[in-house]
N, C-alpha and C positions, 0 to 999 in steps of 0.2 A: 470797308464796311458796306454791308448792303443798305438800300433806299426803297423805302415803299411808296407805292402813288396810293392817296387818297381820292375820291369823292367826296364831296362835302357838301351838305344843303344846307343852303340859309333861306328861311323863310321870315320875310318880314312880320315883324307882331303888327303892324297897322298896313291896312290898305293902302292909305292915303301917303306911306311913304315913297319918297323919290328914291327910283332904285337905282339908279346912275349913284347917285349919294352915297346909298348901301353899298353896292358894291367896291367903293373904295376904301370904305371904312372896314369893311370885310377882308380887304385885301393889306389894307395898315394892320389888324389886328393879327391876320394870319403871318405875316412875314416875321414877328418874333417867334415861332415854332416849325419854320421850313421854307421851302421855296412856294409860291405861286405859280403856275405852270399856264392856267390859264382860268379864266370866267367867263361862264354864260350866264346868260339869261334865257329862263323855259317857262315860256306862259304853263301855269298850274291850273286856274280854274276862273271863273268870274269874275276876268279884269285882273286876276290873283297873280301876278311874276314869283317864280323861286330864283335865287340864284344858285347854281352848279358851277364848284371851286376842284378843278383839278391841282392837287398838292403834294407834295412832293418832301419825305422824311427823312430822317436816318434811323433804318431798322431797330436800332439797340434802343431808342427813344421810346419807343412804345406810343401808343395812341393815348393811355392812361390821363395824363398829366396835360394833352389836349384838349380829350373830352372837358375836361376837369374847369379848365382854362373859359370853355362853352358859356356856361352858365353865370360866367363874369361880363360875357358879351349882352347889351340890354334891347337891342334893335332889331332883333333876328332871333329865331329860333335855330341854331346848329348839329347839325348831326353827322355823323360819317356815315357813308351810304354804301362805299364800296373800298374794301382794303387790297391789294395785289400788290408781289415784289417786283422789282422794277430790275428788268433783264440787264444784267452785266454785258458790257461791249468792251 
């Protein structure tokens, strides 16, 4: 089966969150729907951190049911920001 790599933003809903925090809880929530591959952090704006979650599928899954999964997340706003198949070796 093929694997697609995700992008994913998670933008915290509060400033005032600890984004060391976030990004674990971001990374516990992601690992029931795929692999983690990796996490940044990318200053956004005015003191503002985004986190950027490369992730890691199985094609037949579909994004659907991830998306879906988002908006049960309460700490972050989530989005997929870039989809691509992931090169067979």
């Amino acid at each position: 089966m093929a694997k697609v790599v995700l992008k994913i933003k998670a933008l915290p809903k509060d400033i005032s969150t600890n984004i060391d925090s976030l990004k674990g809880h971001v990374k516990e929530f992601l690992m029931k729907y795929g692999t983690v591959y990796r996490i940044e952090v990318e200053p956004l704006a005015f003191g503002l951190n985004v986190i950027i979650v490369t992730f890691i599928m199985e094609e037949s899954e579909g994004t659907t049911s991830l998306e879906a999964a988002f908006t049960t997340f309460k700490d972050a706003e989530m989005s997929i920001t870039d989809v691509s198949r992931m090169p067979d070796f």
